[in-house]
C-alpha positions as a LaTeX table, in Angstrom:
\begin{tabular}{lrrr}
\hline
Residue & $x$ (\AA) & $y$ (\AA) & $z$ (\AA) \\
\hline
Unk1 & 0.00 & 0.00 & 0.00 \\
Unk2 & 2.86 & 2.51 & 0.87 \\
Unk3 & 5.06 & 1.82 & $-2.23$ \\
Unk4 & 1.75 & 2.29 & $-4.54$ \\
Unk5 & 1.14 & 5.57 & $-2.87$ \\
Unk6 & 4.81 & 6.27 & $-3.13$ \\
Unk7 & 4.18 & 6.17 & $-6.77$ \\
Unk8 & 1.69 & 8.25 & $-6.89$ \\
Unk9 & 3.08 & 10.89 & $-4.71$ \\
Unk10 & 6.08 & 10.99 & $-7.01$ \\
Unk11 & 4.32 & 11.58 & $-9.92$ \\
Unk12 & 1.86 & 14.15 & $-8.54$ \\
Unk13 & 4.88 & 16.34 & $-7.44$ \\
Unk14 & 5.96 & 15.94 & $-11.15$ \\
Unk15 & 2.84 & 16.92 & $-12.23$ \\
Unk16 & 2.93 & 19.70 & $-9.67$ \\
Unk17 & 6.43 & 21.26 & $-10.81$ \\
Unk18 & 5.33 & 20.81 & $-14.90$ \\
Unk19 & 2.39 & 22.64 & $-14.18$ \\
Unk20 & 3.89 & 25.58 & $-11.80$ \\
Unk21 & 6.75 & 25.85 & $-14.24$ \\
Unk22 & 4.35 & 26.17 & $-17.03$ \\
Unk23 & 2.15 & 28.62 & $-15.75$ \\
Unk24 & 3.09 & 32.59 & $-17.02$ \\
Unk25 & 5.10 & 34.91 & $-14.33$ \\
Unk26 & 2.55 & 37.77 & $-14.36$ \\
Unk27 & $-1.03$ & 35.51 & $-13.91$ \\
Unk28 & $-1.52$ & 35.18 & $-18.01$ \\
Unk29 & $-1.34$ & 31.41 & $-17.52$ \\
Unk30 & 0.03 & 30.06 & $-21.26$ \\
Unk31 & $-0.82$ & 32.90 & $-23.22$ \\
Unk32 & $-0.45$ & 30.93 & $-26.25$ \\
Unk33 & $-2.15$ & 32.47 & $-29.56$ \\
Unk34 & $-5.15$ & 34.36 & $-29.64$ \\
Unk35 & $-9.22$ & 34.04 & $-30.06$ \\
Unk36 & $-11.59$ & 32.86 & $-27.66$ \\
Unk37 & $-12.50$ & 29.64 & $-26.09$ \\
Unk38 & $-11.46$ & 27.80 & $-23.38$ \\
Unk39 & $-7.81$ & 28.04 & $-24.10$ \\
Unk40 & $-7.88$ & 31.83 & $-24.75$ \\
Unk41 & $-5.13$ & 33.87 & $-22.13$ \\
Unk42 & $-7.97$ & 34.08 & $-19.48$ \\
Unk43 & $-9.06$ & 30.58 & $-19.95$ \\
Unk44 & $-5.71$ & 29.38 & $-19.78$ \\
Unk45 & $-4.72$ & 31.16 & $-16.44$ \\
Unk46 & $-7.64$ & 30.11 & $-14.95$ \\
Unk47 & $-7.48$ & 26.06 & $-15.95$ \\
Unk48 & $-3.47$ & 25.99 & $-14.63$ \\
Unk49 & $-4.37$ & 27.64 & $-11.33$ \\
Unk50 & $-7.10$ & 25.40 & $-10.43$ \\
Unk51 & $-5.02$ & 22.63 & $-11.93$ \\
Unk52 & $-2.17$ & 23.73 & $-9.52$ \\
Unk53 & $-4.41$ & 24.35 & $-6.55$ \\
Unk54 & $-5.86$ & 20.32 & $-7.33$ \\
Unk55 & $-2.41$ & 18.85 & $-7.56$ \\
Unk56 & $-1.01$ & 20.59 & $-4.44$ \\
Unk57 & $-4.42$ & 19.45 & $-2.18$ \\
Unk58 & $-3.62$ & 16.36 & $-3.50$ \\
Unk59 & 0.09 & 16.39 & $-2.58$ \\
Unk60 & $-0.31$ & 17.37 & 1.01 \\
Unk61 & $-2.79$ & 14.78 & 1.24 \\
Unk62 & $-0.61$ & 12.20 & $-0.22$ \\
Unk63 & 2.29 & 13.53 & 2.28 \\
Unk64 & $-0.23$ & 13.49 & 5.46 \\
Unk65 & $-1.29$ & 9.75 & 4.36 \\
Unk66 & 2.80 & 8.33 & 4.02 \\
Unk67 & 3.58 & 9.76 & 7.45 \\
Unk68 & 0.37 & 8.05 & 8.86 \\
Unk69 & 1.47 & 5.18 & 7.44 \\
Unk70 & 4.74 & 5.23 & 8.26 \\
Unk71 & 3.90 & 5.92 & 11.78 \\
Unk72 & 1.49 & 3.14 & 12.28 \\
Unk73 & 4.24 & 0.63 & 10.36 \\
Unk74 & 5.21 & $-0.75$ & 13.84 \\
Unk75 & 9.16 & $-0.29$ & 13.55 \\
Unk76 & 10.70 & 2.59 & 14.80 \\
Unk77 & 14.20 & 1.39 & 13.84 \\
Unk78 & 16.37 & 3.83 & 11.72 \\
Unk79 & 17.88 & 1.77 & 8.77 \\
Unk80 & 20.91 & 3.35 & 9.20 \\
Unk81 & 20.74 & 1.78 & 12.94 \\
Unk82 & 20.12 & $-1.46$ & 11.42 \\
Unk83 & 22.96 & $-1.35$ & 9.22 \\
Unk84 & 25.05 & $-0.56$ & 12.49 \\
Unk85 & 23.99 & $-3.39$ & 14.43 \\
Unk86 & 24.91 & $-5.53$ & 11.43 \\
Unk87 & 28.63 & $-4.47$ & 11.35 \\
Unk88 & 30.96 & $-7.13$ & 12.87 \\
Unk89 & 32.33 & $-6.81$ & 16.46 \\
Unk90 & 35.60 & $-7.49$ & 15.86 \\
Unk91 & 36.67 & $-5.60$ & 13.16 \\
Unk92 & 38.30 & $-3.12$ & 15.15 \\
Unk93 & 38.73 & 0.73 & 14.59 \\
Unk94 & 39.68 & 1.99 & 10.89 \\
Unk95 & 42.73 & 3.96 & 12.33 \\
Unk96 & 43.92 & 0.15 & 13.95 \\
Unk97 & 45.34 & $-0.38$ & 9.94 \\
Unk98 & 47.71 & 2.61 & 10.11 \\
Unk99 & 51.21 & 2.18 & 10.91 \\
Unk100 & 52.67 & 3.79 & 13.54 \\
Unk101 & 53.34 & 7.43 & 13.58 \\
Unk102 & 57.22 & 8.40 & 14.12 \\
Unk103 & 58.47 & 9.61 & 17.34 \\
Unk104 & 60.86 & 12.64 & 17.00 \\
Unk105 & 64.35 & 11.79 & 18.29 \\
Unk106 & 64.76 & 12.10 & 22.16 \\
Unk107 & 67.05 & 15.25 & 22.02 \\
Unk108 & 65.65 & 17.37 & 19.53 \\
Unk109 & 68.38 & 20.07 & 17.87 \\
Unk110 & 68.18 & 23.27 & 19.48 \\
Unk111 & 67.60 & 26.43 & 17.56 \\
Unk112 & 70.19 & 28.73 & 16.66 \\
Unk113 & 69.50 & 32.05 & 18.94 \\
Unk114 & 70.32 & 35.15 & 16.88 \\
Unk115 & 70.02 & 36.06 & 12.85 \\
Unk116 & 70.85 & 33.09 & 10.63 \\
Unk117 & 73.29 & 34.41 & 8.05 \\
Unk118 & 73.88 & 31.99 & 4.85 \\
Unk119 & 77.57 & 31.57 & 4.59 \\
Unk120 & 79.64 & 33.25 & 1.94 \\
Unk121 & 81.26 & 30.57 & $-0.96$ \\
\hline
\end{tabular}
């Protein structure tokens, strides 16, 4: 039931974006070609709003009805957590496979105090 209203939540926000996208910036809707009719600039403007307005009811009511579902599914566990729980015991930590960082010598050289002056060949 959830993956078939997956589906059709997915292609109702498809639908949603085509017909936002498709809709004029200033309210003319299409706009396309002249005369009267049901596609005319006014007729046009007025079938993609309502057609938005149907599609986005539709979407939050999809979106409501997943997280019902999902809620009442019974498991709470993350799948990322369930992934976790599968990873072995033993294996260790990942910084376990590095080698073994170098100690600096046990005297280290001392600094020459003053101006360091490259000498003349």
């Amino acid at each position: 039931m959830a993956t078939i209203l997956l589906v059709i939540h997915v292609m109702i926000a498809l639908a949603l974006i085509i017909t936002v996208l498709l809709q004029r910036s200033e309210g003319g809707g299409l706009g396309i070609g002249g005369g009267g009719g049901m596609m005319s600039g006014r007729g046009s403007a007025n079938l993609m709003s309502r057609t938005t307005a149907i599609l986005a009811a539709a979407f939050f009511v999809t979106s409501i009805t997943l997280t019902i579902i999902a809620r009442t599914s019974g498991t709470n566990e993350s799948k990322i957590d369930a992934i976790q729980v599968d990873a072995p015991k033993d294996a260790g930590s990942v910084l376990d496979g590095l080698p073994p960082a170098k100690t600096p010598a046990s005297t280290p050289e001392k600094a020459p105090e003053g101006p360091v002056v490259p000498k003349p060949e």
